[in-house]
MDAnalysis code that builds the backbone (N, CA, C; Angstrom):
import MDAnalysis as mda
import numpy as np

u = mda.Universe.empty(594, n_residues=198, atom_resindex=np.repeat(np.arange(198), 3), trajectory=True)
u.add_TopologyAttr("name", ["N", "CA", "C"] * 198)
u.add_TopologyAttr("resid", np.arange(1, 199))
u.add_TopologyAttr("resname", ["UNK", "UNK", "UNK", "UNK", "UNK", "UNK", "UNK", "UNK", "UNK", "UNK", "UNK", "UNK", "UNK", "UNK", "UNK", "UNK", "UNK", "UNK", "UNK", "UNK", "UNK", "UNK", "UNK", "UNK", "UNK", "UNK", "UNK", "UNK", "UNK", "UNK", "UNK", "UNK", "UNK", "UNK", "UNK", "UNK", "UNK", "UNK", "UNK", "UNK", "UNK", "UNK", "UNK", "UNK", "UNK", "UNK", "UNK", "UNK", "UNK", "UNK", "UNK", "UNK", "UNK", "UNK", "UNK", "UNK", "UNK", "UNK", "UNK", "UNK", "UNK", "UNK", "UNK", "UNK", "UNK", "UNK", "UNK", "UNK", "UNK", "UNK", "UNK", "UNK", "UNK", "UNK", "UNK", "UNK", "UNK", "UNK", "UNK", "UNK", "UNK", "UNK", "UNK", "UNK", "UNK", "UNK", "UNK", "UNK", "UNK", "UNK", "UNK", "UNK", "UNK", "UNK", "UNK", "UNK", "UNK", "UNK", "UNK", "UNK", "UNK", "UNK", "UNK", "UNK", "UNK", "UNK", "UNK", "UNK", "UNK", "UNK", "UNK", "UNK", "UNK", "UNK", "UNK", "UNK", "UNK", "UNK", "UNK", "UNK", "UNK", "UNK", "UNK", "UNK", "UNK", "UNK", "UNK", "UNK", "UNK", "UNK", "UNK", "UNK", "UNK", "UNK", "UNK", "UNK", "UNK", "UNK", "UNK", "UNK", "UNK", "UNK", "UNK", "UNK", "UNK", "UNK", "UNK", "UNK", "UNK", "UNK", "UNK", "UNK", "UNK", "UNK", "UNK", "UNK", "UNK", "UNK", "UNK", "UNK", "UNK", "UNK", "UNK", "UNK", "UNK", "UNK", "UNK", "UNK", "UNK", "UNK", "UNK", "UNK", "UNK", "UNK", "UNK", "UNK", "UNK", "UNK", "UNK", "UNK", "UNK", "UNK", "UNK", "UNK", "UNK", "UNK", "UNK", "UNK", "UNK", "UNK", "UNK", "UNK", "UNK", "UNK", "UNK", "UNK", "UNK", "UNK"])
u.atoms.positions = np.array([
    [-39.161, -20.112, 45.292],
    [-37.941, -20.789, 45.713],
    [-36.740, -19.949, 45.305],
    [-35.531, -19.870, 45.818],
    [-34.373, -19.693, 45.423],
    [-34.306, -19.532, 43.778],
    [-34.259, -20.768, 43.373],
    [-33.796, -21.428, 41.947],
    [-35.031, -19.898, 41.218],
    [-36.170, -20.229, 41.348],
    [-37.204, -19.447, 40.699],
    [-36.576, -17.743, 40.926],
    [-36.339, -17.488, 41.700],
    [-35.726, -16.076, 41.879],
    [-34.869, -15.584, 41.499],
    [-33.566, -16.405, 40.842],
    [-32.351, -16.746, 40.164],
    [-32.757, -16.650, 39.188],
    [-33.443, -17.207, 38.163],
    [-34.210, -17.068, 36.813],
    [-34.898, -15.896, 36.580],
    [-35.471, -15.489, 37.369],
    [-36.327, -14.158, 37.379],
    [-35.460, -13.163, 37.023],
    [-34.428, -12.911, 37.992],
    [-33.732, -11.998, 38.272],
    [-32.588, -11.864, 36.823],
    [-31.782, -13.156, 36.449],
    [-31.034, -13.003, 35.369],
    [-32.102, -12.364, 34.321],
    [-32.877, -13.314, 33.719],
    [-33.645, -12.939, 32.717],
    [-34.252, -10.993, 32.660],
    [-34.341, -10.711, 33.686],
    [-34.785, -9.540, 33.824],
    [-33.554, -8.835, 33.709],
    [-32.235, -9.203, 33.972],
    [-31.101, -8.368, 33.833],
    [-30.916, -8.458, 32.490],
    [-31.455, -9.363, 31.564],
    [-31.044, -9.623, 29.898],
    [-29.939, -10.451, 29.474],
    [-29.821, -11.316, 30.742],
    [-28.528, -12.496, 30.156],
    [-29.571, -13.334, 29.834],
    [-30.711, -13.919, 30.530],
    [-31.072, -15.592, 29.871],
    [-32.570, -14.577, 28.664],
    [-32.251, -14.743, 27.924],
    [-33.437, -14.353, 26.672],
    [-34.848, -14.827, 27.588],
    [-35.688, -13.335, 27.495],
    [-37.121, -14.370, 27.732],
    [-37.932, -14.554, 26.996],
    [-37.391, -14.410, 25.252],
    [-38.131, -14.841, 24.593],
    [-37.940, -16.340, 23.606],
    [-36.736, -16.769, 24.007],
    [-36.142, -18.267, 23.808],
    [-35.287, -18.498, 24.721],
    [-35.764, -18.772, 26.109],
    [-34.501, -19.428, 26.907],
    [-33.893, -20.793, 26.053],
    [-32.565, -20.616, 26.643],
    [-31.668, -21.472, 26.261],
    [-30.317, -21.341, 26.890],
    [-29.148, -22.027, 26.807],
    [-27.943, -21.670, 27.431],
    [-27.351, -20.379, 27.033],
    [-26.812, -19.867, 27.996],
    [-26.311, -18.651, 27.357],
    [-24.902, -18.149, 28.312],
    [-24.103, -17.569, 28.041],
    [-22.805, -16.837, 28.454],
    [-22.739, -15.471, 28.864],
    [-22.480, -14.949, 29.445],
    [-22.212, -13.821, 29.440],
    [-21.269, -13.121, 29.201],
    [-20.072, -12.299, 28.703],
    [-19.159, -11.726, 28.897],
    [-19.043, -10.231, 29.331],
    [-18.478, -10.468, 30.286],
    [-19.062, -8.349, 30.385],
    [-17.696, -7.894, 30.669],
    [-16.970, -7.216, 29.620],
    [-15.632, -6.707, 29.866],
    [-16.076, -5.270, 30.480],
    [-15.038, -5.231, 31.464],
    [-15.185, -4.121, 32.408],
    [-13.342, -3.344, 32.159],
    [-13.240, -2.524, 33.374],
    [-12.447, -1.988, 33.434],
    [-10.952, -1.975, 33.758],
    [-10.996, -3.224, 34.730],
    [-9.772, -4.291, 34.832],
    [-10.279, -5.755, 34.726],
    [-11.273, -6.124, 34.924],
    [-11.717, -7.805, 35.053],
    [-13.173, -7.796, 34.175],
    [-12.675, -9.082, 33.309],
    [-13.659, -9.466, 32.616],
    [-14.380, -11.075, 33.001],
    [-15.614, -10.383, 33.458],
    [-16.072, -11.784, 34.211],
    [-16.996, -12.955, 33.213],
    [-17.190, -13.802, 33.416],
    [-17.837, -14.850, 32.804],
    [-19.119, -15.300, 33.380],
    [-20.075, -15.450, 32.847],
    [-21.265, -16.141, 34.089],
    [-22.264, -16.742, 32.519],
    [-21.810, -17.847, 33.495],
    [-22.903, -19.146, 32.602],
    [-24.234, -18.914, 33.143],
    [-25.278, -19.516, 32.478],
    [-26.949, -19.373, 32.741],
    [-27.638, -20.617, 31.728],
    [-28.765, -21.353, 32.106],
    [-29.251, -22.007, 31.598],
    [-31.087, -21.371, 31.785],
    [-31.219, -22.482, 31.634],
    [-33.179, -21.968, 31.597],
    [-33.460, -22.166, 33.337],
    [-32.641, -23.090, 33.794],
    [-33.061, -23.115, 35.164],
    [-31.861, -22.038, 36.602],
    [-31.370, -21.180, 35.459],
    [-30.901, -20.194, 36.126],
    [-29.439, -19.830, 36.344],
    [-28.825, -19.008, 37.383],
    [-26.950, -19.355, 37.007],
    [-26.331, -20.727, 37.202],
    [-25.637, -20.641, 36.443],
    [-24.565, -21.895, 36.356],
    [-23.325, -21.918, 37.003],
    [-22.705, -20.905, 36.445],
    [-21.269, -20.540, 37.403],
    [-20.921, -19.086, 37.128],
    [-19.899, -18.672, 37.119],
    [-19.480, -17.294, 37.397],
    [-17.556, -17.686, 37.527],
    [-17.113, -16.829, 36.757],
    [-15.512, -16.663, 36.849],
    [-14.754, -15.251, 36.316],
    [-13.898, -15.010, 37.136],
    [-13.159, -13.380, 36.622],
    [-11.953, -13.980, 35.545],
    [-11.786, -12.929, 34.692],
    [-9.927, -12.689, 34.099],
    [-9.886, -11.435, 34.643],
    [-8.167, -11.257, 34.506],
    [-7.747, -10.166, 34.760],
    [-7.410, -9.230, 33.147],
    [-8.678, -8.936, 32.789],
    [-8.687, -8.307, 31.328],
    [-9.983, -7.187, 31.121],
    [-9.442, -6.036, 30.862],
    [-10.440, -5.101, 30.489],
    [-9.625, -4.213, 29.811],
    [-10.536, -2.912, 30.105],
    [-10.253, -1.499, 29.059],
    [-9.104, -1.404, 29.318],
    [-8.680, -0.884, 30.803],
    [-7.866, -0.609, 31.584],
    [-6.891, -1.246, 31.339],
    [-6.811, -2.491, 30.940],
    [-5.237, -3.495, 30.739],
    [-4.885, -2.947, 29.557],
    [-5.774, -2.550, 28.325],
    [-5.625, -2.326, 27.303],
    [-4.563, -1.382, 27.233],
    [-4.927, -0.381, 28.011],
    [-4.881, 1.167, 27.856],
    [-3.554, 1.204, 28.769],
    [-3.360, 0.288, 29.626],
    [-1.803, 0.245, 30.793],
    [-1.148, -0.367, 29.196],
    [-1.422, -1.588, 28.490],
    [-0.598, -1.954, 27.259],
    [-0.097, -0.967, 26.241],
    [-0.646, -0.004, 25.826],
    [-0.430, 1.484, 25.304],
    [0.406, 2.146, 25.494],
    [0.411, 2.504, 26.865],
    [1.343, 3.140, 27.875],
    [2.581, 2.811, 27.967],
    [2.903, 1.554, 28.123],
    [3.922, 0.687, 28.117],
    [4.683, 0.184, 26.799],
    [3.876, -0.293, 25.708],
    [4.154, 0.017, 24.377],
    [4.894, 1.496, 23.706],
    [4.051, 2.408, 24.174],
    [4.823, 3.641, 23.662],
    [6.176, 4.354, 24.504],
    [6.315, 3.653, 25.926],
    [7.116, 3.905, 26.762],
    [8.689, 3.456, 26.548],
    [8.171, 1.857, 25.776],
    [9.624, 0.901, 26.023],
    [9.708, 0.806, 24.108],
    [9.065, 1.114, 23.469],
    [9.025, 0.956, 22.032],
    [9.274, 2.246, 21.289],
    [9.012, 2.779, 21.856],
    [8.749, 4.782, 21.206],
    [9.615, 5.139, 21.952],
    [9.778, 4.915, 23.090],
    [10.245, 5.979, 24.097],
    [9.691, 7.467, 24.260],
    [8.417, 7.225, 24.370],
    [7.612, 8.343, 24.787],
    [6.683, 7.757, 26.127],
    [6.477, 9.029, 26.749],
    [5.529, 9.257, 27.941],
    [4.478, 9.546, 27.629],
    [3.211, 8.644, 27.546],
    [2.027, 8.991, 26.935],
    [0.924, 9.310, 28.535],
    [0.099, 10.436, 28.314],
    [-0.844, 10.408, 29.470],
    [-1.699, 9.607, 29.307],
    [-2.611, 9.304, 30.284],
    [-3.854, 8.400, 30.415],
    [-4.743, 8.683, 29.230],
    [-4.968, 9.772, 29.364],
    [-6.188, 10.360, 28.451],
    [-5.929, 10.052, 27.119],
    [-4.552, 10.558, 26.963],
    [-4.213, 10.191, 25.055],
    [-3.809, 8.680, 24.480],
    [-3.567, 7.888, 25.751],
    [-3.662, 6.401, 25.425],
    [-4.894, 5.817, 25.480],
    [-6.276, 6.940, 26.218],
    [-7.561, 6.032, 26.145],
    [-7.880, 6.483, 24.508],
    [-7.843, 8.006, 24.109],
    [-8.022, 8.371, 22.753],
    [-7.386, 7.508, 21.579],
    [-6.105, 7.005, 21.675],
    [-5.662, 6.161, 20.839],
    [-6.703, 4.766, 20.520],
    [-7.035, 4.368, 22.347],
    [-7.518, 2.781, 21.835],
    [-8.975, 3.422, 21.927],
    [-9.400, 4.099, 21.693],
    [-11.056, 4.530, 21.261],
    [-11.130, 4.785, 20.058],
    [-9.910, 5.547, 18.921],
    [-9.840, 5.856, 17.835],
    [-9.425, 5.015, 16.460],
    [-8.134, 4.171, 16.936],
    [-7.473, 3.601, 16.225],
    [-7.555, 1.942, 16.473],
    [-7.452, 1.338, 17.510],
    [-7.352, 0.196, 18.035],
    [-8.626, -1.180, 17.804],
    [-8.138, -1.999, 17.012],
    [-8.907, -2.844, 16.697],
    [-8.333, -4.392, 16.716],
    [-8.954, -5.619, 16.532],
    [-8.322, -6.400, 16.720],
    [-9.033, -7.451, 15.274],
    [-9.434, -6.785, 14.576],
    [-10.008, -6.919, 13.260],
    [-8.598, -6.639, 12.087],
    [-8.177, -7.545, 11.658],
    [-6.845, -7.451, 10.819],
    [-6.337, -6.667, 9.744],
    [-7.690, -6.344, 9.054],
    [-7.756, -5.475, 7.975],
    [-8.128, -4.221, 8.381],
    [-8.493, -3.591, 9.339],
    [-9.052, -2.183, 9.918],
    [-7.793, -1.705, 9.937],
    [-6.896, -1.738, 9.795],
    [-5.635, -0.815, 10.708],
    [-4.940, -0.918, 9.534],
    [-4.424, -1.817, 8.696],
    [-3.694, -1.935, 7.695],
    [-3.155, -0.633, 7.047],
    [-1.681, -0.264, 7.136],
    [-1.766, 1.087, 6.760],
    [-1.563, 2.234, 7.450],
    [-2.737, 2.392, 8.388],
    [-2.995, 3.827, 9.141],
    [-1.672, 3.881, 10.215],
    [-1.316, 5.508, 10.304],
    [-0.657, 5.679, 10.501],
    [-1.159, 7.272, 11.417],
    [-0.513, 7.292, 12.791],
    [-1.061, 8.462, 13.577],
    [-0.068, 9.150, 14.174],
    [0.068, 10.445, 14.150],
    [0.727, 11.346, 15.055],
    [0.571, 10.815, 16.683],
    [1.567, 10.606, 17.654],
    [1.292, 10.933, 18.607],
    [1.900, 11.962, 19.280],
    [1.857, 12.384, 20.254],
    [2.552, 13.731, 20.892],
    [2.690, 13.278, 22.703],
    [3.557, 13.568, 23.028],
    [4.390, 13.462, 24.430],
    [5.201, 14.024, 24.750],
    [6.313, 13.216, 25.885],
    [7.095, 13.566, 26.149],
    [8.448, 12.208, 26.250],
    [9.899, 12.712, 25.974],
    [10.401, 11.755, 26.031],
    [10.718, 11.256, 27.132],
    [11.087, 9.505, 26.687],
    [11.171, 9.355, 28.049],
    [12.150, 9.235, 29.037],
    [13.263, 9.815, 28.754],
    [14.837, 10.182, 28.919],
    [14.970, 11.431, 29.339],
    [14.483, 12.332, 28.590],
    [14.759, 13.875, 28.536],
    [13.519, 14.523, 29.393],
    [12.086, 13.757, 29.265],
    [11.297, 14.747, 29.274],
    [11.194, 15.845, 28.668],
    [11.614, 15.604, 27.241],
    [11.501, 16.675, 26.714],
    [10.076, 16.606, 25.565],
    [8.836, 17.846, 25.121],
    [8.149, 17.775, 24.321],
    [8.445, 16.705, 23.246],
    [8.230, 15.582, 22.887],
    [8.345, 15.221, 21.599],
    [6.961, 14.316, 20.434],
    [7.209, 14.389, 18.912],
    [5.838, 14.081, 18.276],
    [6.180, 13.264, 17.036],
    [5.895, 12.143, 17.553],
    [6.062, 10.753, 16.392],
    [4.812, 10.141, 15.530],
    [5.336, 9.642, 14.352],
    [4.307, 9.600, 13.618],
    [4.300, 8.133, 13.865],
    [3.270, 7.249, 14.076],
    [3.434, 5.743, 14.219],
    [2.259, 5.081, 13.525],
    [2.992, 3.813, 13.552],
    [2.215, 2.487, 12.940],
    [0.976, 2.284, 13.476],
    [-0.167, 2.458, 13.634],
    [-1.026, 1.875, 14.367],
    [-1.193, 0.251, 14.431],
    [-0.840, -0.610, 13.110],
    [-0.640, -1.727, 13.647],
    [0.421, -2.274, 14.583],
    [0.923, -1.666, 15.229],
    [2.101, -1.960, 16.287],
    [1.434, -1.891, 17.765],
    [0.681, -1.167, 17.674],
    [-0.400, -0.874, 18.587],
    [-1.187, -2.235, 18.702],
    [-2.082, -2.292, 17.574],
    [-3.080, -3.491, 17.569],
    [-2.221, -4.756, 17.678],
    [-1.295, -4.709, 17.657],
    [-0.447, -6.210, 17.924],
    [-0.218, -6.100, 19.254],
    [0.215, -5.249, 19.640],
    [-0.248, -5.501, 21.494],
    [-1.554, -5.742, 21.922],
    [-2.339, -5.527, 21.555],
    [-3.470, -5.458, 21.862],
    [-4.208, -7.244, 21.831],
    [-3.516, -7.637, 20.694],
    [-4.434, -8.562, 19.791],
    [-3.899, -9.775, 21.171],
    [-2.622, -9.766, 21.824],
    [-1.784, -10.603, 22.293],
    [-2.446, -10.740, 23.501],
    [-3.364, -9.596, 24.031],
    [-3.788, -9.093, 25.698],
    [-5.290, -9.914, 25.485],
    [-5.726, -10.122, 23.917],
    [-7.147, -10.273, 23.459],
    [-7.051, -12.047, 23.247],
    [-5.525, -12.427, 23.227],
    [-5.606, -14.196, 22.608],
    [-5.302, -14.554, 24.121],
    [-4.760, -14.306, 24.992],
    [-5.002, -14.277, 26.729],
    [-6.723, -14.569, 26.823],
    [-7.303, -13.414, 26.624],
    [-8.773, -13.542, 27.010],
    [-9.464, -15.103, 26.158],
    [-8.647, -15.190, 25.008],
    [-9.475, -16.063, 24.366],
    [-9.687, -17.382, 24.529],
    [-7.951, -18.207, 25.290],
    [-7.848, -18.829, 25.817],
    [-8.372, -19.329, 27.212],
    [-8.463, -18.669, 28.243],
    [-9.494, -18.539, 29.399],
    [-10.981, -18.697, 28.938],
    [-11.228, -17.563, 27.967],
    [-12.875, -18.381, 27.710],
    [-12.991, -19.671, 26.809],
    [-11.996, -20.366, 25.869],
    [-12.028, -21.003, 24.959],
    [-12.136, -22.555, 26.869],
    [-11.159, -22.460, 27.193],
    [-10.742, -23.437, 28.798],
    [-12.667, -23.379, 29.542],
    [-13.185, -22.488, 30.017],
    [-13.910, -22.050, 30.801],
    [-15.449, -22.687, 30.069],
    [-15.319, -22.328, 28.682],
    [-16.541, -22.674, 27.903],
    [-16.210, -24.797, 27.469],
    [-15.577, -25.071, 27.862],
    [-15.167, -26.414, 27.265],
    [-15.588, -27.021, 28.778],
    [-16.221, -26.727, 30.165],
    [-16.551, -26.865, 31.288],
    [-17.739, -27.127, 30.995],
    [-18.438, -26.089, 30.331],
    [-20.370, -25.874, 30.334],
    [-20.551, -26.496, 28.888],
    [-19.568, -27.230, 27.792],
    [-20.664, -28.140, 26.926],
    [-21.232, -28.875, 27.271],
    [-22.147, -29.434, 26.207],
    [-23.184, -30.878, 26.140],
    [-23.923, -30.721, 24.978],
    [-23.927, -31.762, 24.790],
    [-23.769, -32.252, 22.968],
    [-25.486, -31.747, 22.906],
    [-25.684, -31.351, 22.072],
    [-27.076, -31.215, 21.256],
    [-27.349, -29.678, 21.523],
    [-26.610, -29.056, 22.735],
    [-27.636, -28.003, 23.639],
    [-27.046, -26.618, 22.689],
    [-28.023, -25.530, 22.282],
    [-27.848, -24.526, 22.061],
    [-27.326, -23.390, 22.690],
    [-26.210, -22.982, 22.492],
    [-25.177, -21.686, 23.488],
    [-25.023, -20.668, 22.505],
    [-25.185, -19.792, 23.336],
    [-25.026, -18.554, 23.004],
    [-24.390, -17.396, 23.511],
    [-23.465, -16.821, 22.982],
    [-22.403, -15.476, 23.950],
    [-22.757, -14.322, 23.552],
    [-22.657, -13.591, 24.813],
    [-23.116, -11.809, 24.343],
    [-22.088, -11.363, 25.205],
    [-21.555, -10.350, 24.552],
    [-20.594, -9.449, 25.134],
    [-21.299, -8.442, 25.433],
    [-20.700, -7.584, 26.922],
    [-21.495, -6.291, 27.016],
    [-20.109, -5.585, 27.405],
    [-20.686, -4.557, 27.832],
    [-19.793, -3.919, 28.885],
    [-18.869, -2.832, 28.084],
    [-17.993, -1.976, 28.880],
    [-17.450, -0.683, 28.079],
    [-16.306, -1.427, 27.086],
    [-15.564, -2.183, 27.543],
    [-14.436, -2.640, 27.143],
    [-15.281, -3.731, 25.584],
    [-16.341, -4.161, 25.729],
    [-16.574, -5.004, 24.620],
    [-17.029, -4.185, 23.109],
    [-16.757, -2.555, 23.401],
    [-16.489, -1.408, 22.573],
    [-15.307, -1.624, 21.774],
    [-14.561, -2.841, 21.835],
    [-13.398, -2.916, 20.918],
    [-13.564, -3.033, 19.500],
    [-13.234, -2.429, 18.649],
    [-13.571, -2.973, 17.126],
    [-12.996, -4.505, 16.718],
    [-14.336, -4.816, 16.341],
    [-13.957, -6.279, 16.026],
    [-14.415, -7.199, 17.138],
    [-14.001, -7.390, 18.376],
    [-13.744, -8.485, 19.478],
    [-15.112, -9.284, 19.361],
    [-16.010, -8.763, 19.293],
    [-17.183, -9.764, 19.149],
    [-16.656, -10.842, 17.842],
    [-16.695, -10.548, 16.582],
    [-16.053, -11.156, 15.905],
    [-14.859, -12.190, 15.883],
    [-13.879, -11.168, 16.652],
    [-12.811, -12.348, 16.528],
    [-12.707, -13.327, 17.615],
    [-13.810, -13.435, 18.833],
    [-14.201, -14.466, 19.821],
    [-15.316, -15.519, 18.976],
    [-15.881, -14.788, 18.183],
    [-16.894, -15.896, 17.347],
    [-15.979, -16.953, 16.731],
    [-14.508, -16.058, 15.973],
    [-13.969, -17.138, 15.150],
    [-13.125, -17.762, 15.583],
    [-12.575, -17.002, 16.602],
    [-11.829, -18.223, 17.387],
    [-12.492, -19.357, 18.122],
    [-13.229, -19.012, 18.776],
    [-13.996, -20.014, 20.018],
    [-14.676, -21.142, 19.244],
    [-15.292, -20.559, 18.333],
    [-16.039, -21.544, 16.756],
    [-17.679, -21.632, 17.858],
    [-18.224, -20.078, 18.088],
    [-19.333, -20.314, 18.812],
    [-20.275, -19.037, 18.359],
    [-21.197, -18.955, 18.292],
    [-22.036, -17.775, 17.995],
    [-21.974, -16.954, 19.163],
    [-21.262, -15.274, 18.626],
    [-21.274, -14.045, 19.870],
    [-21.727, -12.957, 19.239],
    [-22.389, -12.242, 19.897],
    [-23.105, -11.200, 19.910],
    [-22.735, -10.045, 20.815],
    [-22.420, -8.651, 20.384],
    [-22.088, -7.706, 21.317],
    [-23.468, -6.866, 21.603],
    [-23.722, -7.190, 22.939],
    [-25.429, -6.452, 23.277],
    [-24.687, -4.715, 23.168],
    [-25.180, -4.086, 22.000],
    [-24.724, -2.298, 21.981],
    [-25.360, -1.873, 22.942],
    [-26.893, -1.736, 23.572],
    [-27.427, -1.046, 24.739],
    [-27.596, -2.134, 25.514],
    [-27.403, -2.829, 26.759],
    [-27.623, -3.646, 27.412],
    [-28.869, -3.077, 28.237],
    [-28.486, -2.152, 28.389],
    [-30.210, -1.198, 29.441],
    [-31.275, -1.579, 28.667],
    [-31.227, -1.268, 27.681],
    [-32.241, -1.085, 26.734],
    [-32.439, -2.341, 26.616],
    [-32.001, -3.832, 26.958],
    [-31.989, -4.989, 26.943],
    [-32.618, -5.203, 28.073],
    [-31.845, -4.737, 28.577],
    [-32.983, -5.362, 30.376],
    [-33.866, -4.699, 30.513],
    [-34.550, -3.708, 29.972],
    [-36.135, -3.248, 30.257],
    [-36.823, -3.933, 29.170],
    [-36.415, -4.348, 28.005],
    [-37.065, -5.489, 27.009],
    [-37.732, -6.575, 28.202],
    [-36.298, -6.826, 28.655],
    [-36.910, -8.717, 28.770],
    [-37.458, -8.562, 30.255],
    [-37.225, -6.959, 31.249],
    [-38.346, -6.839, 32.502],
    [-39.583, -7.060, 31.832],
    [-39.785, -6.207, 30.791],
    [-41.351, -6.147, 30.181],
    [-42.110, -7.570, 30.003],
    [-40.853, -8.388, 29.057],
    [-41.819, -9.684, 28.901],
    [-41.940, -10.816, 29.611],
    [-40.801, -9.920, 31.511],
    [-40.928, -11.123, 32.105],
    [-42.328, -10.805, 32.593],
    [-42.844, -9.500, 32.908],
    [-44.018, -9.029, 33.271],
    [-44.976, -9.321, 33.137],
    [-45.078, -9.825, 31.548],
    [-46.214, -9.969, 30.601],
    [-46.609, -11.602, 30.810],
    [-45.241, -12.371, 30.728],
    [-45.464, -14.101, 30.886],
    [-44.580, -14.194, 32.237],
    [-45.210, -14.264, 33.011],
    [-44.255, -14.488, 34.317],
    [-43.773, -16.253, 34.527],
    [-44.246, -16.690, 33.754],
    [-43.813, -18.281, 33.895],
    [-42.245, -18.565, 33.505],
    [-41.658, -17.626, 33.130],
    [-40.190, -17.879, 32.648],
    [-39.693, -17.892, 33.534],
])
């Protein structure tokens, strides 16, 4: 049937566990949109986008160092910033402090500032309580009292330091960031293989 093929298919992608189905979430931050997709034991539930990923991050950077610094930062050295420095974990940043290098944004002329990195992560954290609210709204749709839920973050953007964490403590829900998701979905192909009744 349909429904049976729906189950197959998630579980084999590594959203519904096939070794304890139960409710589960997905989050997969991507590159501009971070989508949502509910799953139960009897297969998807729903599915919803934000407009939140790496990419928003990294336009927030840009724009931060543009209207705050007054520097012209390239793509590349605003993805290096939020790959290096950028966290949304409160105590990671405390302190640190980074050279950046550009150009101004008046003159165009070479210029190289030494900055706060928490000035950074406070933009960041603001683009991250957006996301939190949408899933905090979205997940208050799929309760029911007794039932076991569970969130896994995947995806490039769920590479943020911290974010698994600070969605656990905000949301008040158990999350998990899947580090290899591949390596997840040939797990649970294998044991859909092995017990095909899931």
């Amino acid at each position: 049937s349909e429904v049976y093929s729906v189950r197959h298919s998630v579980a084999a992608l590594g959203i519904v566990s096939a070794k304890r189905p139960r409710r589960e979430v997905v989050v997969s931050v991507g590159a501009g949109t971070t989508t949502f997709s509910a799953y139960s034991n009897s297969g998807a539930v729903s599915f919803y986008a934000f407009p939140f990923g790496g990419d928003v991050i990294t336009e927030r950077i840009a724009q931060f160092a543009r209207v705050e610094l007054g520097m012209q930062l390239g793509w590349g050295r605003c993805e290096q910033v939020k790959r290096q420095h950028l966290t949304v974990s409160p105590h990671n940043s405390v302190g640190q402090r980074t050279w950046l290098s550009g150009k101004a944004t008046v003159s165009g002329l070479p210029v190289r500032r030494r900055v706060d990195v928490t000035d950074f992560n406070q933009v960041v954290v603001r683009e991250v309580r957006n996301l939190v609210e949408f899933l905090r709204a979205t997940l208050h749709k799929h309760e029911h009292a007794g039932s076991e839920l569970s969130v896994r973050v995947i995806g490039g953007g769920a590479g943020l330091d911290g974010l698994a964490q600070y969605l656990s403590r905000e949301l008040k829900v158990e999350v998990s960031k899947v580090a290899n998701h591949q390596t997840h979905i040939v797990e649970n192909a294998a044991l859909l293989w092995q017990k095909p009744e899931y």
